[in-house]
C-alpha positions as CSV (number, residue, x, y, z in Angstrom):
1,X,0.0,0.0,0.0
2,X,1.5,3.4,-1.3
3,X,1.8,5.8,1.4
4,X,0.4,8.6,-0.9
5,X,-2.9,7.3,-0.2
6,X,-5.7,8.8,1.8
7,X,-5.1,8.1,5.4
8,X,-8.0,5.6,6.0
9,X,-8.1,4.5,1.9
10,X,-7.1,0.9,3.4
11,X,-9.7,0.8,6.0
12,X,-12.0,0.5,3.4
13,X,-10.3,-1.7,1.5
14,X,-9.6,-4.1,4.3
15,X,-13.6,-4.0,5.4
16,X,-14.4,-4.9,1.4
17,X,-12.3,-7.9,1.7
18,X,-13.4,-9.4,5.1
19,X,-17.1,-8.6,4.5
20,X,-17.6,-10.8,1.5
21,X,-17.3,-13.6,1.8
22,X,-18.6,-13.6,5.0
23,X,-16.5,-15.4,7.7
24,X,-17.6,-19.1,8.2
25,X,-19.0,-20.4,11.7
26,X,-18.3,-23.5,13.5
27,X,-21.1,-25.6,14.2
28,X,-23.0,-25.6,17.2
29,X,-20.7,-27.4,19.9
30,X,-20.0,-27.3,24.0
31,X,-16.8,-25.6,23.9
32,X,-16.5,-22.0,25.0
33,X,-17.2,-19.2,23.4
34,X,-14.1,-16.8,23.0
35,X,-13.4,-14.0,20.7
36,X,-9.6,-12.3,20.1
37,X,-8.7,-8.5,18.2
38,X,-6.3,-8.8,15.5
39,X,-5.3,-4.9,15.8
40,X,-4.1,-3.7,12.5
41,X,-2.4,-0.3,11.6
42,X,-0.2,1.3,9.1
43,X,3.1,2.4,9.3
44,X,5.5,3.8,6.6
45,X,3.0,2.7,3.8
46,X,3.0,-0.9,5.4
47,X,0.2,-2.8,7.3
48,X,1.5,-4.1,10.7
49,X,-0.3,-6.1,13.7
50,X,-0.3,-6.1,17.6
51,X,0.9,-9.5,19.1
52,X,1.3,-10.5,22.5
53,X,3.4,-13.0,24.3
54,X,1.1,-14.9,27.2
55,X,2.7,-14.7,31.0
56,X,3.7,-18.0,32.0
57,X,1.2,-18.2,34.7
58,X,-1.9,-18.5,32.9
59,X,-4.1,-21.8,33.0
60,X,-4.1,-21.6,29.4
61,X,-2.0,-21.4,26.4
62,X,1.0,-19.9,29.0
63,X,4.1,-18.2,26.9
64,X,2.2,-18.7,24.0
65,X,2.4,-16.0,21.2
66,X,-1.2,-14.8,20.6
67,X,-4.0,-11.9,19.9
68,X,-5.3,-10.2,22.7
69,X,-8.6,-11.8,23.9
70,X,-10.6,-14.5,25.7
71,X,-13.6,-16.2,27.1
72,X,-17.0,-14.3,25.9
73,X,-19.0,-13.4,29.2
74,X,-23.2,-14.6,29.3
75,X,-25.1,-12.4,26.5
76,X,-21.7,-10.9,25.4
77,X,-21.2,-10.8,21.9
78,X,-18.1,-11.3,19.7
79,X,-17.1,-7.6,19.5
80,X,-17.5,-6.7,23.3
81,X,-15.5,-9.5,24.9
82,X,-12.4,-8.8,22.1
83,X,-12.2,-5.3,23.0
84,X,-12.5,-6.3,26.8
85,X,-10.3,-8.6,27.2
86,X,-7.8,-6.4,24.8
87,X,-8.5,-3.4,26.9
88,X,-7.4,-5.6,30.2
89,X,-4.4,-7.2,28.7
90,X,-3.0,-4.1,26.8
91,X,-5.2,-0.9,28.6
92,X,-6.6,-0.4,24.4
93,X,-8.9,2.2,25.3
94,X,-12.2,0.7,23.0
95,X,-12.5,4.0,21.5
96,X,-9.7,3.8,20.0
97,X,-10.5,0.5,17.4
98,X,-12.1,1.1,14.3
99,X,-14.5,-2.0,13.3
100,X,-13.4,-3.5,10.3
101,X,-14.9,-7.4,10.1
102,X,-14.3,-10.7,11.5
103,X,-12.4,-13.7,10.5
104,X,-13.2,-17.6,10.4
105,X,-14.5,-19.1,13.3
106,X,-11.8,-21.3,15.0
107,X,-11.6,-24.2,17.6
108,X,-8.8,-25.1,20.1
109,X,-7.9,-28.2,21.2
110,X,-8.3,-27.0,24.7
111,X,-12.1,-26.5,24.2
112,X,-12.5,-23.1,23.1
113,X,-14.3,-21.6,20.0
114,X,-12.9,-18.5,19.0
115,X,-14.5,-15.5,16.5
116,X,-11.7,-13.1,15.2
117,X,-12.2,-9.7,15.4
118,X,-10.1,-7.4,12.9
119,X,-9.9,-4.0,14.2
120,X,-7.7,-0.8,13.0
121,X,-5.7,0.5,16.1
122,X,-3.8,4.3,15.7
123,X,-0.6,3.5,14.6
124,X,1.5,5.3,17.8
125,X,-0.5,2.8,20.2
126,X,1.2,2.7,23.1
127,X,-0.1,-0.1,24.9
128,X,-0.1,-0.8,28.8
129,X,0.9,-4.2,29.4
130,X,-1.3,-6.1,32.3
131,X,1.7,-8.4,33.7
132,X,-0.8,-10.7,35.3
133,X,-2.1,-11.9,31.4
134,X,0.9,-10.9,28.9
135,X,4.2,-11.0,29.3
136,X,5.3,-9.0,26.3
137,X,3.5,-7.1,23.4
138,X,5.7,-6.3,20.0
139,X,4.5,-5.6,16.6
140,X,4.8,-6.9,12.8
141,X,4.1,-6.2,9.6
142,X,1.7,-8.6,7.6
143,X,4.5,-9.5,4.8
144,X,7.0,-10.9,7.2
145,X,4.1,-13.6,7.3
146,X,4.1,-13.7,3.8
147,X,7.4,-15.0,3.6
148,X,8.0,-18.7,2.4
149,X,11.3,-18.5,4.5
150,X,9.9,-17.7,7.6
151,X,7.0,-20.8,7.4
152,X,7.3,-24.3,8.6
153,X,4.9,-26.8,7.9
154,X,5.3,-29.5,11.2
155,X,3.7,-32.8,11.5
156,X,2.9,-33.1,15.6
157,X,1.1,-35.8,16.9
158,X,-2.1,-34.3,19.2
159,X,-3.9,-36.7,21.2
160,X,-2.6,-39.7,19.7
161,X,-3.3,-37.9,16.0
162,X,-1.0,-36.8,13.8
163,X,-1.4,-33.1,12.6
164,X,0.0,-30.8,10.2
165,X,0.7,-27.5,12.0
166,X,1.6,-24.0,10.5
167,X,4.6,-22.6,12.3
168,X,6.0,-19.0,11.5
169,X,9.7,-18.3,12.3
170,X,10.4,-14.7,13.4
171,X,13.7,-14.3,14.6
172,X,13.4,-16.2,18.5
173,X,10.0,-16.2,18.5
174,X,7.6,-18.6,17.0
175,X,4.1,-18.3,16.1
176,X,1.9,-21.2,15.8
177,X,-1.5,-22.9,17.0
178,X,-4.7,-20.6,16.9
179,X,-2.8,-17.7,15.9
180,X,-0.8,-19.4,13.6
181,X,-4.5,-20.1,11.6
182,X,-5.7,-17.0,12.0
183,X,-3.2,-15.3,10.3
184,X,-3.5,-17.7,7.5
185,X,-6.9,-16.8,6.8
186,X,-6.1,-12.7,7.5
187,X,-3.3,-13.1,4.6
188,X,-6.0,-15.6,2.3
189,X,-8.8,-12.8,3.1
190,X,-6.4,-9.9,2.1
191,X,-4.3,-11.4,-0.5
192,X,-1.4,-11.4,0.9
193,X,-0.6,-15.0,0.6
194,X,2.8,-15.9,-0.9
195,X,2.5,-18.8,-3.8
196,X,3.7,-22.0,-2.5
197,X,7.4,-23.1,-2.8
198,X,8.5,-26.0,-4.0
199,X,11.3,-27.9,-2.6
């Protein structure tokens, strides 16, 4: 994206692409209703994202890189427990996220069932980390996803089942699981998606 263009040209653009198709939805089921933000903004012409590294502590998914979120509350929709949970773990004032659609519906192997939420945040965010939740919160742009070099496609065996996992390499850190698909189907729903390598 050219920096020339109007300030909020890709806000558009971004809602066009996530509105249609719409996002698909997990059957009904007995796991727990959860929704994340995947805060986006653009810096130097380039779209970036929030990510957060979860404290060690936590009963679930501990270290784990991941969007800010979590369990949906009784009668709380989608939209309302993501910028909850964000403004707890990060102090993202809700004001401050522009709506711009929702992702795939996604399950966990830990029994969750989780909505997306892709929000626009203002690009000098400065978050205020809860050390209770997260550990560490750093940015990237979308293209270092994009990157055939950075991706690792691992077989893991879960529950006695062998799985094909998406794993992205950035520098120490790696980014995998939930998150890992997510960002799969933000870079499908945006085109960002690099052609697959062979060999």
């Amino acid at each position: 994206m050219s920096e020339e263009q109007e300030p909020h040209s890709w806000i558009l653009e971004v809602r066009q692409r996530l509105a249609s198709p719409a996002p698909s939805r997990l059957p009904p089921s007995e796991a727990r209703e959860a929704a994340v933000l995947v805060p986006l903004f653009v810096d130097a012409g380039e779209l970036w994202t929030l990510l957060t590294k979860r404290a060690e502590t936590l009963p679930h998914h501990k270290s784990q890189i991941a969007f800010p979120g979590g369990g949906r509350e009784i009668g709380e929709d989608p939209w309302a427990a993501a910028l909850r949970e964000t403004e707890e773990e990060l102090g993202i004032d809700t004001k401050q996220v522009a709506r711009l659609g929702e992702l795939d519906e996604a399950e966990t192997p830990s029994g969750f069932r989780i909505i997306p939420c892709v929000g626009a945040v203002p690009s000098d965010l400065e978050p205020s980390i809860n050390e209770d939740e997260i550990a560490e919160v750093f940015s990237v742009p979308l293209l270092a996803f994009a990157d055939f070099r950075v991706i690792e496609d691992r077989v893991v065996k879960i529950d006695g089942v062998e799985r094909v996992i998406r794993v992205y390499h950035l520098g120490s850190r790696q980014v995998w699981g939930l998150t890992a698909r997510i960002m799969q189907n933000l870079l499908h729903r945006l085109g960002l998606e690099m052609p697959d390598e062979e060999g």
